[in-house]
C-alpha positions as CSV (number, residue, x, y, z in Angstrom):
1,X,0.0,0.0,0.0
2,X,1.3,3.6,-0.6
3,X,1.0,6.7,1.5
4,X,-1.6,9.1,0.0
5,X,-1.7,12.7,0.0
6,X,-4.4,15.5,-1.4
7,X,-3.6,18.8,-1.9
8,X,-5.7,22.0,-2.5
9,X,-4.0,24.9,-2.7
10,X,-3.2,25.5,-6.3
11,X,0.5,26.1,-5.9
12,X,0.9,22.7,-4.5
13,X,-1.4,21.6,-7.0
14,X,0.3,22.7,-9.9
15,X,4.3,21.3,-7.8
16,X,2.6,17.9,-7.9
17,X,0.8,17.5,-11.3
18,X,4.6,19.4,-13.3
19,X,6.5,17.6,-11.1
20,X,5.9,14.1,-12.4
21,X,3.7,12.4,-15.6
22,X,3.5,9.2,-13.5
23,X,0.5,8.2,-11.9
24,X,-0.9,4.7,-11.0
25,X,-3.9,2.4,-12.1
26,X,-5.4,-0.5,-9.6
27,X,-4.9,-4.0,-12.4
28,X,-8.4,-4.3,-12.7
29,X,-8.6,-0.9,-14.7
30,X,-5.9,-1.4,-16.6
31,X,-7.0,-4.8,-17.8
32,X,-10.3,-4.0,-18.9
33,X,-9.4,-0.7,-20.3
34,X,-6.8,-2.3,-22.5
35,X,-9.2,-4.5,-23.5
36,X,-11.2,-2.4,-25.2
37,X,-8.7,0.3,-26.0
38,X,-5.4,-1.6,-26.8
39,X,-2.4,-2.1,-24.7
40,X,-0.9,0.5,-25.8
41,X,-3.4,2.6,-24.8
42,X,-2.6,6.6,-23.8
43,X,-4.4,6.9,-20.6
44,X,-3.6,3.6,-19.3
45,X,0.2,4.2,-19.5
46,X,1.4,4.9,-16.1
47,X,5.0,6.5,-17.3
48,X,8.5,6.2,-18.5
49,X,9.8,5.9,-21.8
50,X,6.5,4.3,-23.1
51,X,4.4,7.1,-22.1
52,X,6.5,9.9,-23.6
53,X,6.7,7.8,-27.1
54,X,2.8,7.6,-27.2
55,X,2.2,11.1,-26.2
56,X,4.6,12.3,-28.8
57,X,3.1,10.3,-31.8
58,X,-0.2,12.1,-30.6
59,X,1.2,15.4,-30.1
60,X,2.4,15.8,-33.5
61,X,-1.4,15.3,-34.7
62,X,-2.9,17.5,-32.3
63,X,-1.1,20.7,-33.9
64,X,-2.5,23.8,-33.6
65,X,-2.7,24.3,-37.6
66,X,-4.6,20.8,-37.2
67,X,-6.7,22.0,-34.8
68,X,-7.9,25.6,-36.6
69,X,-8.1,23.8,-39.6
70,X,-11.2,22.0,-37.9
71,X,-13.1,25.3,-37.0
72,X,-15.1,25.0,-40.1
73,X,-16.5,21.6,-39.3
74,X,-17.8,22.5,-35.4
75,X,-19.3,25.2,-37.2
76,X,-21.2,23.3,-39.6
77,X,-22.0,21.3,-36.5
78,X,-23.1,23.6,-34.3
79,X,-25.3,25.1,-36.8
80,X,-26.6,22.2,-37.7
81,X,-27.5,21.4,-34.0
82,X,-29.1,24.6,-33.4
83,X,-31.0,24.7,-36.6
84,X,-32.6,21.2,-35.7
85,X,-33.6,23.0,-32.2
86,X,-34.8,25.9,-34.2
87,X,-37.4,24.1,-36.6
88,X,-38.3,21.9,-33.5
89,X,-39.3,25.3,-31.3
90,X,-41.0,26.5,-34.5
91,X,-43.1,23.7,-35.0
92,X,-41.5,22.0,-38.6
93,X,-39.9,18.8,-37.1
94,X,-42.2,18.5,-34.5
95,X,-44.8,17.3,-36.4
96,X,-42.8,15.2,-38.5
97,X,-40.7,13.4,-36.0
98,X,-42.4,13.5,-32.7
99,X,-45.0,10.7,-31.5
100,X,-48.2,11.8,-29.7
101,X,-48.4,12.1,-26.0
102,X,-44.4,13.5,-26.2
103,X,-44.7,16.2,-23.6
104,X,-41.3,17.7,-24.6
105,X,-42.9,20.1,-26.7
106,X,-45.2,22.8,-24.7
107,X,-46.6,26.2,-25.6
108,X,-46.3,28.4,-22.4
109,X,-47.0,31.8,-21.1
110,X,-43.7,34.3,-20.4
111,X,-44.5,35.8,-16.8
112,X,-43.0,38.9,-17.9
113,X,-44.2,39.6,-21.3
114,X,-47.4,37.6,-21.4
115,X,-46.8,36.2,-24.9
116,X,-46.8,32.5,-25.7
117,X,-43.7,30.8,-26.5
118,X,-43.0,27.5,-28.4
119,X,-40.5,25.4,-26.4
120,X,-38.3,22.0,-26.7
121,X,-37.3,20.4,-23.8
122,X,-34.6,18.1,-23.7
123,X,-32.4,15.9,-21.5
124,X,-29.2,17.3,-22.9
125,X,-26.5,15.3,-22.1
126,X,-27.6,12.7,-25.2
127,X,-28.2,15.9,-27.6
128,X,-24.8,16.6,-27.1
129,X,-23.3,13.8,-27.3
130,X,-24.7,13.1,-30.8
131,X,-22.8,17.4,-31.0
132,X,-19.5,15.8,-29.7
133,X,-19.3,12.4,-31.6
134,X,-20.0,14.1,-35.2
135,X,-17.1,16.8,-34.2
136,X,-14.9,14.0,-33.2
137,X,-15.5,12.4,-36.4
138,X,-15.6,15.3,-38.7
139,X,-12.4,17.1,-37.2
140,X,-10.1,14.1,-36.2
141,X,-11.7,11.5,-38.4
142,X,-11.9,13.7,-41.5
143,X,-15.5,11.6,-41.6
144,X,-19.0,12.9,-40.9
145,X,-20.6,10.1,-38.4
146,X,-24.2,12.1,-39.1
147,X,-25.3,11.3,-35.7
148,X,-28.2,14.0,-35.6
149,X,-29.2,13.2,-38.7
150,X,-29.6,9.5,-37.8
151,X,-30.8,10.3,-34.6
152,X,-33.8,12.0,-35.9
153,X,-34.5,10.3,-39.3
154,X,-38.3,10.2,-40.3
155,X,-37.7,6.8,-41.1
156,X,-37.1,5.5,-37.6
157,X,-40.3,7.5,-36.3
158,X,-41.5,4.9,-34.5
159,X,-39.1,4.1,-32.2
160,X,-39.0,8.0,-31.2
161,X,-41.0,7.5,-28.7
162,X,-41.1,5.5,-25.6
163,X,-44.7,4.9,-24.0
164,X,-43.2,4.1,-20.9
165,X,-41.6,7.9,-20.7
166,X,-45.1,9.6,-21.0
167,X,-45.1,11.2,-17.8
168,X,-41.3,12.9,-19.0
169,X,-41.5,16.3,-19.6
170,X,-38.1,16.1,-21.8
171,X,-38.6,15.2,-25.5
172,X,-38.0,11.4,-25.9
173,X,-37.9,11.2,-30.3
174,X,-34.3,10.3,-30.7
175,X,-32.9,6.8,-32.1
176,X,-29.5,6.2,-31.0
177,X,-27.3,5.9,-34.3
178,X,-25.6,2.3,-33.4
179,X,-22.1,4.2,-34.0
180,X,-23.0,6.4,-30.8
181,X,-24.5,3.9,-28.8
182,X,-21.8,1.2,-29.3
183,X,-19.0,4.3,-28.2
184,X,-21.2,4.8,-25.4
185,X,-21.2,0.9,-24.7
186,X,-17.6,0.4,-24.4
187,X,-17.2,3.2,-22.7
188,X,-19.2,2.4,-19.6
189,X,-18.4,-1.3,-19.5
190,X,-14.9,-0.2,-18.6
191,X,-16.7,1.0,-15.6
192,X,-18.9,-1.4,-15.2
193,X,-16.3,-4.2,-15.0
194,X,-13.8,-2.0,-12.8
195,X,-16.6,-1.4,-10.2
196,X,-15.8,-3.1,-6.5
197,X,-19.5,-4.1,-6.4
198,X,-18.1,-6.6,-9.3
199,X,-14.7,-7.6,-8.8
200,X,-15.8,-11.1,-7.6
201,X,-18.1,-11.4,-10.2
202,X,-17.0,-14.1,-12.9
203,X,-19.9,-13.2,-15.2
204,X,-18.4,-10.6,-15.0
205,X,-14.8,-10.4,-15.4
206,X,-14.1,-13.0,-17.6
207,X,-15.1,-12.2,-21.2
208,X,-14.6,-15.7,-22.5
209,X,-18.3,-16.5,-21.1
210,X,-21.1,-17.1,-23.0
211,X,-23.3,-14.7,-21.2
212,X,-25.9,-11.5,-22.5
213,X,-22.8,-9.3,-21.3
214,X,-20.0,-10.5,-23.4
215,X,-22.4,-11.3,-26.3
216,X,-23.3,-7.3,-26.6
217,X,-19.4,-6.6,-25.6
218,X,-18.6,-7.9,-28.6
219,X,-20.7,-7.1,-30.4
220,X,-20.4,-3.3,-29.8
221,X,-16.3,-3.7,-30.3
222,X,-16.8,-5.5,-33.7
223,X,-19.1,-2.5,-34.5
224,X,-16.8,-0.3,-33.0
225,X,-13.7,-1.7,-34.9
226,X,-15.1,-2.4,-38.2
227,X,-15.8,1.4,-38.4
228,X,-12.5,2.4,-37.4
229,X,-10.7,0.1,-39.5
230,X,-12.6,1.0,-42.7
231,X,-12.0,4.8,-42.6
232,X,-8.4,4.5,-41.4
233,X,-7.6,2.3,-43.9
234,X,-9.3,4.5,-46.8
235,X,-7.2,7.3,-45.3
236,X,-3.9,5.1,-45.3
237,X,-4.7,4.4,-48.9
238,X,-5.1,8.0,-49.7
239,X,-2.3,9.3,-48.0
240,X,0.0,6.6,-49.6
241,X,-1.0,7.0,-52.8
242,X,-0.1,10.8,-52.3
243,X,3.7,10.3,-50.8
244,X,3.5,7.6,-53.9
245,X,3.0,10.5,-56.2
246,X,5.4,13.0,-54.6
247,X,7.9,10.3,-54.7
248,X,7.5,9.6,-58.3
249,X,7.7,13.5,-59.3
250,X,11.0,15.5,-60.0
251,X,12.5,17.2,-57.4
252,X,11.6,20.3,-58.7
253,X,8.2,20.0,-59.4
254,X,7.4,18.8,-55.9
255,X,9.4,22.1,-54.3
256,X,7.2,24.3,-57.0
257,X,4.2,22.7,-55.6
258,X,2.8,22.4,-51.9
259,X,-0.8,22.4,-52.1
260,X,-0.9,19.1,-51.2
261,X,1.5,19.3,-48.3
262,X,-0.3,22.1,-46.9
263,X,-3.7,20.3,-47.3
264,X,-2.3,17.6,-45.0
265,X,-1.1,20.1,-42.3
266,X,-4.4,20.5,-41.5
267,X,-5.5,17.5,-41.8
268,X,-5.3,15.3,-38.7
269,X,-5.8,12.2,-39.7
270,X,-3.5,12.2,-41.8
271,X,-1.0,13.8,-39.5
272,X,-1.6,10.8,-37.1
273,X,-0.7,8.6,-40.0
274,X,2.2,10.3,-40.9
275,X,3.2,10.0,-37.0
276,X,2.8,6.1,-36.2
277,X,4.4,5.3,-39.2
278,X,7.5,7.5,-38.4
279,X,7.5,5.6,-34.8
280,X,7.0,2.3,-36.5
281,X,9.3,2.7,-39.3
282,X,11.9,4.6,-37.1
283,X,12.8,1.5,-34.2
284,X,14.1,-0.8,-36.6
285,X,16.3,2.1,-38.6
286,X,17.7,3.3,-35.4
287,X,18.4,-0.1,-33.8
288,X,20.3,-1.1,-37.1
289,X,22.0,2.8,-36.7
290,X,22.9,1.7,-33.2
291,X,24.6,-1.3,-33.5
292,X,26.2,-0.1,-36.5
293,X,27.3,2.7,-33.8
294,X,28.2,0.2,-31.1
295,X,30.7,-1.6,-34.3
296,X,32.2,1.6,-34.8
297,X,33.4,2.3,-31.0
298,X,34.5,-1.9,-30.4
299,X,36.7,-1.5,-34.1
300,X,37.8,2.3,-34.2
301,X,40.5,4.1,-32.5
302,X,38.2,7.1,-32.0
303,X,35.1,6.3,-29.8
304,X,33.9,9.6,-30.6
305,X,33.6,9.1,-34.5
306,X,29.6,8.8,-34.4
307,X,28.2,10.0,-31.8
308,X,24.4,10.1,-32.8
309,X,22.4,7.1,-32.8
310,X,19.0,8.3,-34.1
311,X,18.2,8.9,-37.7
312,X,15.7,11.4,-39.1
313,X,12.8,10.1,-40.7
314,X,11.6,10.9,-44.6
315,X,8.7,10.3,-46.4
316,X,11.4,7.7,-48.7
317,X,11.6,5.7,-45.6
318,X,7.7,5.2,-46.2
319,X,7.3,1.3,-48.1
320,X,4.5,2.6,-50.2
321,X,4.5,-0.1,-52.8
322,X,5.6,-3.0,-50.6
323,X,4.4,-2.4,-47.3
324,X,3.7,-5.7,-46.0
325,X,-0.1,-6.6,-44.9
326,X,1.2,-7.4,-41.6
327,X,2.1,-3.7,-40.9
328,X,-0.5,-2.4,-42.8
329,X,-2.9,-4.2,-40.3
330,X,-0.9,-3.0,-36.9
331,X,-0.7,0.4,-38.7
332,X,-4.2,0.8,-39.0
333,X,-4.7,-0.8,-35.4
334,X,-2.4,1.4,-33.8
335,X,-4.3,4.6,-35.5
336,X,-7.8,2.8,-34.2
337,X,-6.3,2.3,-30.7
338,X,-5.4,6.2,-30.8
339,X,-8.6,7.7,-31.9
340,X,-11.0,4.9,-29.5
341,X,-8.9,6.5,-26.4
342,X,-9.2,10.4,-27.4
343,X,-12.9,9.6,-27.7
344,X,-13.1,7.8,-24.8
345,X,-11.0,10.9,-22.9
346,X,-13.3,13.8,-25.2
347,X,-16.5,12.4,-25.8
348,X,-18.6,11.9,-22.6
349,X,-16.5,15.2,-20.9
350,X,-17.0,17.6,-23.8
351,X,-20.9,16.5,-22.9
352,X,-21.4,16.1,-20.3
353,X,-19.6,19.9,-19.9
354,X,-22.0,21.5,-22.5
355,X,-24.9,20.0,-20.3
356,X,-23.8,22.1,-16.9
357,X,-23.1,25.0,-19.3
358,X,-27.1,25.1,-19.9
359,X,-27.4,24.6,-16.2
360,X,-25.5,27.8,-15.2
361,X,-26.5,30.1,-17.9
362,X,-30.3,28.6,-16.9
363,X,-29.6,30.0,-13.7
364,X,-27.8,32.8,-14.7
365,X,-29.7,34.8,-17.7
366,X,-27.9,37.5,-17.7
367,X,-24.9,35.8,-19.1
368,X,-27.3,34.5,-21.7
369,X,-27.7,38.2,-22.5
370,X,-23.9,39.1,-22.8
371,X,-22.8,35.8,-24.8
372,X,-25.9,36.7,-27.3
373,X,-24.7,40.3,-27.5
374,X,-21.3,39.1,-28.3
375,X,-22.2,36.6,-30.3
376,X,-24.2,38.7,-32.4
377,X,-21.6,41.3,-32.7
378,X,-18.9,39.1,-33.5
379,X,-21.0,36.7,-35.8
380,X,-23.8,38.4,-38.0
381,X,-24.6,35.6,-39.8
382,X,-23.9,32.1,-39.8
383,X,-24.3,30.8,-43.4
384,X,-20.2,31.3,-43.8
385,X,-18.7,28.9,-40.5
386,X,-15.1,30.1,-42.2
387,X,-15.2,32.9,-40.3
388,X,-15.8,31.2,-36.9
389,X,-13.0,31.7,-34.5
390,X,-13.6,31.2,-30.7
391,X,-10.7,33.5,-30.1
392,X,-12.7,36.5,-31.5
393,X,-15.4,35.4,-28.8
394,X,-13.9,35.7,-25.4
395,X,-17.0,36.1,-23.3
396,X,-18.5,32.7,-24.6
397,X,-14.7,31.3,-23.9
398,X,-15.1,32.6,-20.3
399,X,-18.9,31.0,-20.1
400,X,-17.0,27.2,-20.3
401,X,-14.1,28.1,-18.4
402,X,-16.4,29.1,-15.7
403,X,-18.5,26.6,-16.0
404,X,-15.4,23.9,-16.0
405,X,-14.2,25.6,-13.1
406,X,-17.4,25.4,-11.0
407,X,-18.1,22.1,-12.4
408,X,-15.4,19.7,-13.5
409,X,-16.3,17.0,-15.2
410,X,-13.8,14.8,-14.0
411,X,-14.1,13.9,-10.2
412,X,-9.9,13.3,-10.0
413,X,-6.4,12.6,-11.3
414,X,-3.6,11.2,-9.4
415,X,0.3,11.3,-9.7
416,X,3.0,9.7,-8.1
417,X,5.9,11.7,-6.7
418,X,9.1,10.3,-8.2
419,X,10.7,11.9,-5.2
420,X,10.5,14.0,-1.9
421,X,8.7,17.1,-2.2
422,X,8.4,19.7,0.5
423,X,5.1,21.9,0.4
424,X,4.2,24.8,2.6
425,X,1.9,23.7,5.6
426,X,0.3,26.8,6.3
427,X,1.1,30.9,5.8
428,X,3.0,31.0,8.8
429,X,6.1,29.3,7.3
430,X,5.4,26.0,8.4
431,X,6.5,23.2,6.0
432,X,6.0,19.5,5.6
433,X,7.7,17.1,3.4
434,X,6.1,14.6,1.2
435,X,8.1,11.4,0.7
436,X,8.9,9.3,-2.7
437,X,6.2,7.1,-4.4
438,X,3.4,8.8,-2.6
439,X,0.1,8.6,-4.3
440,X,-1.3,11.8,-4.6
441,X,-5.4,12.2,-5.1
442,X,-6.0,15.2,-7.0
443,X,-9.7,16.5,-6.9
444,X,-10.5,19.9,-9.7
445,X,-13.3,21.2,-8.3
446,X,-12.6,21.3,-4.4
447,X,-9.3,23.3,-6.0
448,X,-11.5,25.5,-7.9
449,X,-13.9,26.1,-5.1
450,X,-11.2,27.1,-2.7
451,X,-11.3,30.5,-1.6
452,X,-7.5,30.6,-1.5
453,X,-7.5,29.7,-5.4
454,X,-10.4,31.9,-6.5
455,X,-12.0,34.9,-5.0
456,X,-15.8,34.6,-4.4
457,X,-14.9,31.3,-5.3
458,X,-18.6,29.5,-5.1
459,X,-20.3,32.0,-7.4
460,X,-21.1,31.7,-11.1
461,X,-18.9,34.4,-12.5
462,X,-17.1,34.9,-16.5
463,X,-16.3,38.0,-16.2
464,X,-13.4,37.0,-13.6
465,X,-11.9,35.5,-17.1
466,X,-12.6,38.7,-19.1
467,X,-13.5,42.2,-18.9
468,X,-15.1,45.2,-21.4
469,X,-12.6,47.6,-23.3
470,X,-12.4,49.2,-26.1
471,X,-16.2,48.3,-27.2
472,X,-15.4,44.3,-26.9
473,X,-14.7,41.6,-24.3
474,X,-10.9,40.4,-23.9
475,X,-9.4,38.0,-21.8
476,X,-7.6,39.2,-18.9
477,X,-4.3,39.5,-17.4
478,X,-3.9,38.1,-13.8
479,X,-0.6,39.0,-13.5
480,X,-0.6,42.5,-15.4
481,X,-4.1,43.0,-12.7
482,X,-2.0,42.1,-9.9
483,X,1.0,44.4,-10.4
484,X,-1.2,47.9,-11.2
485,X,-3.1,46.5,-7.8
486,X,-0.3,46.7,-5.8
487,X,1.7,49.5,-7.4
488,X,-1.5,51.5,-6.3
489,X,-0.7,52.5,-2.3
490,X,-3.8,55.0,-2.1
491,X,-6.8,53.0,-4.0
492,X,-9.3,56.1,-3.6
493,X,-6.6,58.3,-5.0
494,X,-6.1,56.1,-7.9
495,X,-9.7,55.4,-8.7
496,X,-10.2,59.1,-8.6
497,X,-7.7,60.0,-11.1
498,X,-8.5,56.7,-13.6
499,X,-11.2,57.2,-15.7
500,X,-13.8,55.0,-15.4
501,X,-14.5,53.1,-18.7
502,X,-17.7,52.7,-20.2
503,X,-19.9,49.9,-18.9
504,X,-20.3,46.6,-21.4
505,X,-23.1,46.8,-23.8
506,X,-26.2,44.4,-23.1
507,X,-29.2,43.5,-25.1
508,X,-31.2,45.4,-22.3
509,X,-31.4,46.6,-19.1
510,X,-32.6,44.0,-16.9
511,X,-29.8,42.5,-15.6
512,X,-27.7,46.1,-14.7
513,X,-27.5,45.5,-11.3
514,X,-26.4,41.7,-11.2
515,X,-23.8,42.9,-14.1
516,X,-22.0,45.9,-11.9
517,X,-21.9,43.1,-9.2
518,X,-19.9,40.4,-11.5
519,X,-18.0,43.4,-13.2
520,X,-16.3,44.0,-9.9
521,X,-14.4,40.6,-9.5
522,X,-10.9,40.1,-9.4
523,X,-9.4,38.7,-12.4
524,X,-8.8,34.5,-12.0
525,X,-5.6,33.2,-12.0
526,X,-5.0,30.5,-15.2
527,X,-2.6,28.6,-13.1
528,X,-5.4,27.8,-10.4
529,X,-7.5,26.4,-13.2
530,X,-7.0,22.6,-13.6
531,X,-10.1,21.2,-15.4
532,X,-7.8,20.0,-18.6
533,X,-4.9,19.0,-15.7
534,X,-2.2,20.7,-16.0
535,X,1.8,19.5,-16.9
536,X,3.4,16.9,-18.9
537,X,0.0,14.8,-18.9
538,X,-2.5,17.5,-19.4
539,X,-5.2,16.8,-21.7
540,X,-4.2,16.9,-25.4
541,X,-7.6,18.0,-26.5
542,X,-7.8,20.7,-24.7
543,X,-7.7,23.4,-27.3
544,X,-10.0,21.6,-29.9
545,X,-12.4,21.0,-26.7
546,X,-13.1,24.3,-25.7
547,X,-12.8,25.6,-29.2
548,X,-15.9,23.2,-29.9
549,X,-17.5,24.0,-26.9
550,X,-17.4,27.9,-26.8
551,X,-18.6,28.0,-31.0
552,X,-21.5,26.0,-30.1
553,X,-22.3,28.5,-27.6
554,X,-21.6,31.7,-29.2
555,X,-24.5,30.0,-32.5
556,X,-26.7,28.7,-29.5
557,X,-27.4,32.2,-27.4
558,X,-27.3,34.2,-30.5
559,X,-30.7,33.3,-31.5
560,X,-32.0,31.0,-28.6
561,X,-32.8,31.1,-24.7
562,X,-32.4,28.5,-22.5
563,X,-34.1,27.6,-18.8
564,X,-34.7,25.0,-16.3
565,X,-37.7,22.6,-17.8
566,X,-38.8,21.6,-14.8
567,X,-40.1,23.8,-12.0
568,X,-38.1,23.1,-8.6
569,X,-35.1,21.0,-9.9
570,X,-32.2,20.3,-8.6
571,X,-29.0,19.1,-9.9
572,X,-28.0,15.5,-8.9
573,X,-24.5,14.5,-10.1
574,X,-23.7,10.9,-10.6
575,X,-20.4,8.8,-10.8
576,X,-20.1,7.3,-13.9
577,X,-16.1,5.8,-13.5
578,X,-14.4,8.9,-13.3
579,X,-16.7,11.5,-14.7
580,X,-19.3,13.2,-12.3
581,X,-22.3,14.2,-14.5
582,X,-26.0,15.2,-14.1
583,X,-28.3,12.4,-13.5
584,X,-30.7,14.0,-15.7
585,X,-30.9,17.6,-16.8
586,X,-33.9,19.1,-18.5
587,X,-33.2,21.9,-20.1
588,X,-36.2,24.4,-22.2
589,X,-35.1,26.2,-25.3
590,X,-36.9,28.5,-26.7
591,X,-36.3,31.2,-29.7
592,X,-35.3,34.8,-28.4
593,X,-37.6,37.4,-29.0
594,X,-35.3,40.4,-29.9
């Protein structure tokens, strides 16, 4: 057994989680999780050598040129996800998709105005799921999975809707595409397997049995593989057939041309193609440069007369024409391995994060209001998703950060200190040292809850990420903040001889007072904020996660409203492995009026 340790105050946080990448699994985890996502899987790696060879191959796909060359298909997305909502508040889909008795489509009375207003209400978690899994697809895949269109296809009207979910006020007409819903198998039988409660279960734990379990296990991984397998291997084809071609061209046309070259850039798929084979093609070159290298000290006189042992790696090196089918297949299988374990990492967190997004900005409309205002500013039309940048949108970024920090997805990480580490006991000077191979438990939220982390620290608040200049949100500068803070010795004196800037524009003037009152807090410090981790291991999606996240926001709030469906509810977060989400969460959407 090893000591264990939790920490909470973000400097120590942020010692523990840069000071190592090595963190442990109990064996029951790591067996079933390889199972399903290969051995060589990127999560399950506790360390070492191995781990730093796997991140890299991912890294070099995960590029930021990669990544904005995506922004155009979580636009398309997102529109299309909103649109849907859009014709279902108006009253086209409804009639053409929903079953009668479906109660998730009401006509109520606004309190304030006393107008009717057509709404949808959903449970959102699975809505956005279908959102993240076609994003996944579309940006990392380079294929379009069509979730929502499956999801909501005339032809499976039938099996909309469930009579046994008649007294739900959430809409119930969705199928579950069987790409989604075998992802969304394998995923939780990792955690179902790995649960105490089933440890000493052989039906079980052993997948060799002929039970129910097993039989869908399988039959969801065949599913699940078969996909994979298919489109990788039409994007090997492709991407060999191009180095084929470049190969075959004079050297001077290929330096003329580039087109193709930069297409690939941006294309990840084909980056994390381009990566695996380098690794796999690479060992055996440098283990024949090596011994060649180890010859060369035992016979020459100079033991200095080669001193490098790796070799760089060109597209030449690639066997395009007589790549055997043996390395083709593991290839292919260690791409599939790859993209099954940044789903499993992306796809349940990226929804289950969108869903307590609705949450807060159901309980907070006045942030509706200031991400609609930007959003509309920023994006005055959304037939040309070129143009989407969630950069240019720093009040929706702030709306997930915020809602990340409040509520993390993930309930914990751990890390295991490679060797002593002293940490500060308390602000009197008091210190305490924390010896090798201790297992630290690392919790986000009680960190971002802290008071000592983050001022007013239990409140719902974006503008501590941004403030109003110049006519526009931009994100702010803890640091800068913190120096003109102190530099000030008299704060009246100061306040009286800066003039104050003009307030942020709002869609109205409803909210004015609750706006001064979030307009006054002190910027947040980024290196407090641990949702995505934070060091060697932090999460390699992290950019492409929130860029999804805060587009789909921005088109959301520029045209729609969101609330609580149900009157009185209260959020109930559930452990699913290691992801804390809603239990359910309906959420109303309606079409703004202004």
């Amino acid at each position: 057994l090893k000591v264990c340790a939790s920490v909470l105050k973000a400097e120590h946080v942020r010692l523990v989680l840069r000071h190592t990448p090595s963190r442990d699994f109990s064996s029951c985890v790591v067996r079933h999780g390889r199972k399903t996502l290969g051995k060589d899987s990127l999560v399950l790696i506790e360390g070492g050598m191995e781990w730093r060879r796997t991140r890299n191959v991912v890294q070099k796909a995960f590029t930021i040129g990669a990544i904005e060359g995506g922004r155009e298909a979580v636009g398309e997305c997102a529109v299309a996800m909103v649109g849907w909502l859009m014709k279902m508040v108006s009253g086209e889909e409804q009639q053409r998709h929903c079953a009668n008795g479906c109660n998730g489509h009401k006509c109520v009375q606004d309190t304030e105005t006393g107008k009717n207003r057509n709404v949808v209400c959903l449970d959102v978690e699975y809505f956005f799921k279908l959102f993240s899994l076609d994003v996944f697809g579309r940006v990392t895949m380079d294929y379009d999975f069509e979730c929502l269109k499956k999801a909501t296809s005339i032809d499976n009207k039938a099996n909309h809707h469930d009579n046994n979910n008649n007294n739900k006020t959430t809409c119930t007409c969705f199928t579950s595409p069987p790409e989604a819903a075998a992802f969304e198998y394998l995923e939780r039988d990792v955690g179902v397997r790995a649960s105490p409660k089933n440890l000493l279960n052989p039906f079980i734990q052993c997948y060799w049995l002929p039970t129910k379990h097993n039989r869908e296990y399988y039959a969801n991984l065949k599913l699940v593989n078969t996909l994979m397998e298919g489109v990788i291997g039409l994007k090997l084809d492709e991407f060999l057939s191009r180095v084929r071609q470049r190969q075959l061209e004079p050297k001077q046309k290929q330096e003329r041309g580039g087109d193709d070259d930069e297409e690939e850039e941006h294309n990840m798929i084909t980056m994390m193609l381009r990566s695996v084979m380098e690794q796999y093609y690479q060992q055996p070159k440098d283990q024949q440069k090596q011994q060649h290298h180890h010859h060369q000290l035992n016979s020459s006189s100079c033991p200095f007369s080669s001193s490098s042992t790796t070799t760089s790696f060109q597209e030449s090196d690639i066997p395009t024409t007589t790549m055997t089918k043996s390395d083709r297949t593991q290839i292919i299988n260690n791409v599939s391995h790859i993209l099954h374990t940044l789903l499993v990492a992306g796809y349940e967190t990226t929804a289950v994060s969108l869903s307590y997004t609705m949450y807060c900005l159901s309980k907070h409309p006045r942030c509706q209001d200031r991400a609609c205002e930007e959003a509309r500013r920023v994006l005055p039309t959304l037939k040309d998703t070129t143009k989407f940048d969630e950069d240019a949108l720093p009040y929706c970024k702030a709306v997930i950060m915020e809602t990340l920090r409040v509520h993390t997805p993930v309930i914990f990480t751990t890390r295991v200190s490679s060797k002593d580490l002293t940490l500060d006991s308390d602000d009197n000077g008091g210190m305490v040292t924390i010896p090798k191979d201790t297992r630290f438990v690392i919790h986000p939220t009680m960190v971002h809850l802290d008071e000592r982390n983050f001022d007013r620290a239990e409140e719902f608040l974006p503008e501590r990420w941004v403030r109003w200049e110049n006519g526009g949100w931009v994100d702010r500068d803890f640091e800068k903040e913190r120096k003109l803070a102190g530099a000030a010795s008299d704060e009246a004196a100061a306040a009286s001889t800066t003039p104050t800037p003009p307030p942020p524009s709002s869609l109205s003037d409803k909210y004015t007072k609750e706006n001064a009152q979030a307009d006054t807090i002190s910027a947040a410090n980024p290196q407090s904020f641990f949702a995505f981790s934070d060091g060697a291991r932090n999460c390699i999606g992290r950019r492409l996660a929130i860029m999804e996240m805060t587009i789909f926001v921005a088109v959301l709030f520029r045209d729609m409203c969101v609330d609580l469906a149900e009157e009185g509810y209260e959020l109930v977060k559930e452990r699913r492995f290691v992801i804390l989400a809603p239990n359910t969460l309906p959420i109303a959407f309606w079409k703004r009026d202004d």
